[in-house]
C-alpha positions as CSV (number, residue, x, y, z in Angstrom):
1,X,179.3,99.3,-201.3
2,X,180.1,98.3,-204.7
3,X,179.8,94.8,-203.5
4,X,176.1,95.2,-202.4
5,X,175.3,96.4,-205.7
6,X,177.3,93.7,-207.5
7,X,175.0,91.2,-205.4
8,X,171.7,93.0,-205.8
9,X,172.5,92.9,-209.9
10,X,173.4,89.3,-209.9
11,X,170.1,88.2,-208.0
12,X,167.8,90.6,-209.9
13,X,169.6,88.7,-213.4
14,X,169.1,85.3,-211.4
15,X,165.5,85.7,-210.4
16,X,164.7,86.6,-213.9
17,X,166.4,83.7,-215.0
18,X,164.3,81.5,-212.8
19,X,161.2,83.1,-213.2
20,X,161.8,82.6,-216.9
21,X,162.4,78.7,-216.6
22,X,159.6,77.9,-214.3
23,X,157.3,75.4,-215.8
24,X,154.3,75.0,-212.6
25,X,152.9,77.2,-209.7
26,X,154.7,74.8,-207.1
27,X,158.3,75.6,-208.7
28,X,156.5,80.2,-208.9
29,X,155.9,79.0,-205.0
30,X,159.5,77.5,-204.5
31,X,161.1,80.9,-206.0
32,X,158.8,83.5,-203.3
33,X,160.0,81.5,-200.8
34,X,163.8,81.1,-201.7
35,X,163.5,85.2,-201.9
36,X,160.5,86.3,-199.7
37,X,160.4,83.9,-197.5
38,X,161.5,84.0,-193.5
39,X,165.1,82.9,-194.3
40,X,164.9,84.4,-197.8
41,X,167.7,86.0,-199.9
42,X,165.9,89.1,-200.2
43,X,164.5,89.2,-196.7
44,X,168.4,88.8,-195.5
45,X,169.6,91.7,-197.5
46,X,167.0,93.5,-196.0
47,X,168.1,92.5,-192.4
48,X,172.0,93.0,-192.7
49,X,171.0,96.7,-193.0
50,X,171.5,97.2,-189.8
51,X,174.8,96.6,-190.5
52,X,175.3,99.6,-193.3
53,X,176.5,103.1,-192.5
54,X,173.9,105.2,-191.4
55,X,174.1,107.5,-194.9
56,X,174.0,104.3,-196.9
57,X,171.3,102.5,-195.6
58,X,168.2,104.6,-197.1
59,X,170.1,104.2,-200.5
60,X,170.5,100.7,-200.0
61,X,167.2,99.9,-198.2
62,X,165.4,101.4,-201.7
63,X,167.1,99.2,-204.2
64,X,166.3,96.4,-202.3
65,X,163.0,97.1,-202.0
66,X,162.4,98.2,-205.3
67,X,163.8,94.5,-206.1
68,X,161.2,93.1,-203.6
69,X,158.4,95.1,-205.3
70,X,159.5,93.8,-208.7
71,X,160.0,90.3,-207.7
72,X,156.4,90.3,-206.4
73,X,154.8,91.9,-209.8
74,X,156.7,89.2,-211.4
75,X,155.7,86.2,-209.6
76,X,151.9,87.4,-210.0
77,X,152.7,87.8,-213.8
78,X,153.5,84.5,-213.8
79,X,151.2,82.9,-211.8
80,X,148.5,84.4,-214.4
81,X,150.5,82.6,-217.2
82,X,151.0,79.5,-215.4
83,X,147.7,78.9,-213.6
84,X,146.0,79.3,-217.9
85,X,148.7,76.8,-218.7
86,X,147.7,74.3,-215.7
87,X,143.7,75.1,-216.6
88,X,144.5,74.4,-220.0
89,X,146.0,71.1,-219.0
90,X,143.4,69.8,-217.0
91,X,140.6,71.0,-219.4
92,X,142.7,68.9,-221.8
93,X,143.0,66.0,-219.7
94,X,139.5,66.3,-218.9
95,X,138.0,66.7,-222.6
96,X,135.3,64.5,-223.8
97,X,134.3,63.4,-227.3
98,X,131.0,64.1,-227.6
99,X,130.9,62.4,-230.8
100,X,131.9,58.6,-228.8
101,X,129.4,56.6,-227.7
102,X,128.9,56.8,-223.7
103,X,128.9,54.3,-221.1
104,X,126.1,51.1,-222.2
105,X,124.4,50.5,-218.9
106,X,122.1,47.5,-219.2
107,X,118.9,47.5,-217.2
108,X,118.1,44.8,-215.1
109,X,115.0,43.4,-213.9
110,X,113.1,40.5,-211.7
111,X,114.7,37.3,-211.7
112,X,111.8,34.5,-213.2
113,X,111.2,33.0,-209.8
114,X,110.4,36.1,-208.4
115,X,108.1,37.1,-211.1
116,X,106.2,33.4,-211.2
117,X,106.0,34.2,-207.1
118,X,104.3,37.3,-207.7
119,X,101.7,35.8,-210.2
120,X,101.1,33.1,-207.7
121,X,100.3,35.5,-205.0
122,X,97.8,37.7,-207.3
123,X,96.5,34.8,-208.0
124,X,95.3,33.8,-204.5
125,X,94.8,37.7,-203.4
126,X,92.1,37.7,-205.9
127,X,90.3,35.2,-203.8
128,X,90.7,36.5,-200.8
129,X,94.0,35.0,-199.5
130,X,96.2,36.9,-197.0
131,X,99.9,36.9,-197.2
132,X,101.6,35.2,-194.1
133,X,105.4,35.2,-193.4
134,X,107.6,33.5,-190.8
135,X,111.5,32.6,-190.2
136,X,113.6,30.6,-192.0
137,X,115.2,29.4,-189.2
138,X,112.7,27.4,-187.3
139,X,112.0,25.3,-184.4
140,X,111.6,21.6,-185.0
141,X,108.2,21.5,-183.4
142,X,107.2,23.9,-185.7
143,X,108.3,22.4,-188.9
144,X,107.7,18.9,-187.7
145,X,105.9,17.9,-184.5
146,X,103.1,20.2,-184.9
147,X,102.5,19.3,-188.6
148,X,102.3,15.5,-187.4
149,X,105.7,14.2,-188.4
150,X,107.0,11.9,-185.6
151,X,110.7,11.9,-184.8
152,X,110.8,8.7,-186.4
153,X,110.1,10.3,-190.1
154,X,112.6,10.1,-192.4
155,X,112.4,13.8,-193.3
156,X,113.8,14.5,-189.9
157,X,117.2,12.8,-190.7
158,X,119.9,14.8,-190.7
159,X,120.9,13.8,-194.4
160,X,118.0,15.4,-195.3
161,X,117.4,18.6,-192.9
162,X,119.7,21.4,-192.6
163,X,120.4,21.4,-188.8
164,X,121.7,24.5,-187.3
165,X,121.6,23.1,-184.0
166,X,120.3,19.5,-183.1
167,X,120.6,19.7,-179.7
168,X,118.1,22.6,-179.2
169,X,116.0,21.8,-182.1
170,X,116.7,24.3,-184.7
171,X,116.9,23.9,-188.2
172,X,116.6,25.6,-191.8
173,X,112.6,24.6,-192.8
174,X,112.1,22.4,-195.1
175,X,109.1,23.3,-196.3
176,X,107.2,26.7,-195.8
177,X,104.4,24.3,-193.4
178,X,105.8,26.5,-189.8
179,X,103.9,29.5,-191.0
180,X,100.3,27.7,-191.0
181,X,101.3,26.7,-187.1
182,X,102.4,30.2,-186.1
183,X,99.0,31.4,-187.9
184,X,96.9,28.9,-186.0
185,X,98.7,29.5,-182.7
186,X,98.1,33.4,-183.2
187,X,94.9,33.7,-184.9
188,X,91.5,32.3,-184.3
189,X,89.5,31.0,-187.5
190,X,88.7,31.5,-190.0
191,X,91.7,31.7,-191.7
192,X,92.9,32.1,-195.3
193,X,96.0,32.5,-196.0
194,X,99.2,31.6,-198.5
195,X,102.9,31.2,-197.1
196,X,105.7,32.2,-200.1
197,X,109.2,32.4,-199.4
198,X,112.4,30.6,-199.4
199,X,112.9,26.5,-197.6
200,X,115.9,24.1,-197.1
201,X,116.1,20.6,-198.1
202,X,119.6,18.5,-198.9
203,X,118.8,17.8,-202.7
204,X,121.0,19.2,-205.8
205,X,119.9,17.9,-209.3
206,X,118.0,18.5,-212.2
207,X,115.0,19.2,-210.7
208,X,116.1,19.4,-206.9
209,X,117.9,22.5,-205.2
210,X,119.5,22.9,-201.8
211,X,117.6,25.8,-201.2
212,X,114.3,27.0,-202.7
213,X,111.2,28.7,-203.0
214,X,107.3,27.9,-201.8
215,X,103.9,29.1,-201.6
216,X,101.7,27.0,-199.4
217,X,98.4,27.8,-198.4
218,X,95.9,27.2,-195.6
219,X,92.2,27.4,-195.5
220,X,90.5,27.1,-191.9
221,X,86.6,27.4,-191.5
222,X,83.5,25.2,-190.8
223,X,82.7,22.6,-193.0
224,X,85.3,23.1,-195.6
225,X,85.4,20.0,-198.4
226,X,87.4,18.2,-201.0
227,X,85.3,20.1,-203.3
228,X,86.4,23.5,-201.8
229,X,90.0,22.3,-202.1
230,X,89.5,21.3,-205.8
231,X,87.6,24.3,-207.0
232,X,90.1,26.2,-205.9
233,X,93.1,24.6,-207.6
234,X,91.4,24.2,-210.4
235,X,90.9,27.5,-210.7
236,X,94.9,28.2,-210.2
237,X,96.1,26.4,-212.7
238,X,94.0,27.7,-215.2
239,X,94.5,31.2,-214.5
240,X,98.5,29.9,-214.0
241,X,98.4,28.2,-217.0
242,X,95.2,28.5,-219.3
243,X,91.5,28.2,-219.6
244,X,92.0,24.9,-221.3
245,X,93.8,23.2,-218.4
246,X,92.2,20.5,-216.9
247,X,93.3,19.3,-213.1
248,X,93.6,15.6,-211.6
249,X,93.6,14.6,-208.1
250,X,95.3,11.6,-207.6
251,X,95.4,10.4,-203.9
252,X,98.6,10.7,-202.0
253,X,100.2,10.7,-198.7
254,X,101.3,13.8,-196.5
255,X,101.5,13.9,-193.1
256,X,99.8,17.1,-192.1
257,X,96.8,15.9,-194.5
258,X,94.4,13.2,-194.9
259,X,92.9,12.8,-197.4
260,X,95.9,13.8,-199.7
261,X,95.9,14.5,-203.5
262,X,98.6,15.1,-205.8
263,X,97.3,17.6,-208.0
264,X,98.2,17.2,-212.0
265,X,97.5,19.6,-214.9
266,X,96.9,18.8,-218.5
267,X,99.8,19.2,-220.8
268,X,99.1,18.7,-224.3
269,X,98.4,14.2,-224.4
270,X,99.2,14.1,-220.9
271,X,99.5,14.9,-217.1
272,X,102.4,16.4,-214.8
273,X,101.9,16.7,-211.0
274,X,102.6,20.4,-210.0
275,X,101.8,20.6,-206.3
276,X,100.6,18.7,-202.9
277,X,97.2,19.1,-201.3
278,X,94.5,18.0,-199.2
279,X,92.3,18.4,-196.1
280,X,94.2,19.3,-192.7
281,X,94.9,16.2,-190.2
282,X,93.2,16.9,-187.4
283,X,96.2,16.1,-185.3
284,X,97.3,19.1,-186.7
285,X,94.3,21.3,-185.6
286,X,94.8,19.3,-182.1
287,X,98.6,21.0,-182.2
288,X,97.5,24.1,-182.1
289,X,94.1,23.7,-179.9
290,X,91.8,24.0,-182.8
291,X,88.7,21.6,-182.3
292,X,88.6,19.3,-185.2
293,X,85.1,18.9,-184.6
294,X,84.4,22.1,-185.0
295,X,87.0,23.3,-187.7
296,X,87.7,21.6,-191.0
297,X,89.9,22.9,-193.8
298,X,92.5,22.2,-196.3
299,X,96.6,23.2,-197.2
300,X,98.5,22.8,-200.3
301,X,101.9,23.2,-201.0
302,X,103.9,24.2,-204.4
303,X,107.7,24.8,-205.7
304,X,107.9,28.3,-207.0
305,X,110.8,26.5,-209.6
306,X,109.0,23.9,-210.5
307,X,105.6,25.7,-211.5
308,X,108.1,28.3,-213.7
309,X,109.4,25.4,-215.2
310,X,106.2,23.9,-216.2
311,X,104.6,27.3,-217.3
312,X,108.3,28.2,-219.1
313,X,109.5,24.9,-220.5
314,X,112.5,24.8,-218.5
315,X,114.3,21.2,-217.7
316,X,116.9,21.9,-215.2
317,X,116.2,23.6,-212.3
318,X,119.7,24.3,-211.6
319,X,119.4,27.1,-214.2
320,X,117.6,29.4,-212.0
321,X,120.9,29.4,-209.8
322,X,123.6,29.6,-212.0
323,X,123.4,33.1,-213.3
324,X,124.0,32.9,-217.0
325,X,122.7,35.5,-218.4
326,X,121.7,34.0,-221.7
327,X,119.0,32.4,-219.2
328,X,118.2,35.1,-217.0
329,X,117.8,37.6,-220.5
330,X,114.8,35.4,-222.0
331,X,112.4,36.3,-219.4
């Protein structure tokens, strides 16, 4: 048996060689399982007793054991030392100077469109105006017949109207017009209401864009005037611009009005248009089975951009897409 005890000496010396050198708790796992485990050194030893005579196995089976028991208290030892070394580490890794300066998050806010949008709509709230939405994706009746453009207008070329399908009539509107129909067809009058939101037209320059923003508005009751319409816008653009702002209605042409007015506003020696007016065709009021002898009113129709432009002095519209943020910052 001096073998056995030659062998249980040289792994006790070459456990505590490798205990010694292990640097991590995977390499502490990899020595409990080339000695404890199923098919371990230790666990074999303690198998082959079996094979001892039957006066040397209790002898045998101790040492062995008491080398099991030590190997255990060992490994645990370690793992103490090793899992503070491997906290240690991480803590390390994981340290922050508190004395640094932290992440810079800048805030953002409300691009200018939106905000001029909003001050529009207060604007027109405060007299009484209702908000009205509809799709952007409308039906050529809609954005054209009913507002008495023939199919022989110009604006119903497809070089200028973003067609999404020609064959059944459907396009991107041009103009946010569609949502005074679908208010007349719903509603009975009166009716007071503005239409904000976004409209398609192929333009891209200085002062055009491909797609843009509008607030039109429709007033519907019994006899409704030009003086009606130009109190009212009158009192926009001051409250848009200033108390010292003078208006100028200049007459125009639009095909869902007559008469029509393009409305200017005083800027220092002289005048700039800002937006489209004047007293509903009564085609129009036909479209949507409104009695035009019965029902009078008015519409007007602005560009979000162009207004901020005006009020803020801008000269490209094409700014309010290209998202520097030297732009964006000033307002």
């Amino acid at each position: 048996m001096i073998r056995l005890d030659e062998e249980i000496k040289k792994m006790e010396d070459e456990i505590s060689q490798k205990l010694e050198n292990a640097n991590s708790l995977k390499e502490l796992q990899d020595i409990r399982v080339e000695y404890l485990g199923k098919k371990g050194k230790i666990t074999t030893l303690l198998k082959n007793l079996k094979n001892l005579p039957r006066d040397q196995k209790p002898i045998y089976g101790k040492k062995i054991n008491e080398l099991k028991d030590k190997l255990e208290k060992e490994i645990e030892k370690h793992r103490s030392r090793l899992e503070e070394i491997e906290e240690n580490r991480r803590l390390e890794q994981e340290r922050v100077d508190i004395t640094l300066f932290g992440a810079r998050r800048s805030i953002g806010h409300r691009h200018l469109v939106s905000m001029v949008m909003e001050e529009i709509e207060d604007i027109f709230i405060s007299l009484g105006y209702e908000i009205a939405e509809g799709p952007e994706a409308e039906t050529e009746h809609n954005n054209f017949d009913a507002l008495n453009t023939p199919e022989w207008h110009p604006a119903r070329d497809e070089h200028d109207t973003f067609y999404i399908s020609r064959k059944d009539g459907i396009l991107l509107r041009s103009h946010t017009s569609p949502v005074q129909i679908r208010t007349m067809l719903s509603k009975s009058p009166p009716i007071k209401i503005i239409a904000p939101g976004k409209v398609y037209r192929r333009d891209y320059d200085a002062t055009h864009l491909p797609m843009f923003h509008q607030v039109e508005g429709l007033l519907v009751d019994r006899k409704v005037s030009v003086a009606h319409l130009k109190a009212t816008l009158d009192f926009f653009a001051k409250k848009m611009f200033g108390p010292e702002r003078k208006t100028k209605f200049v007459p125009s042409f639009f095909p869902f009005t007559e008469p029509s007015f393009e409305v200017y506003v005083s800027f220092g020696d002289g005048w700039l248009e800002i937006l489209g007016a004047g007293m509903v065709d009564p085609n129009v009021f036909k479209a949507v089975g409104y009695d035009p002898e019965e029902w009078t009113g008015f519409a007007f129709g602005m560009g979000v951009e162009r207004i901020a432009m005006l009020k803020y002095g801008i000269d490209d519209i094409r700014m309010f897409v290209r998202n520097d943020l030297r732009f964006v910052r000033q307002f």
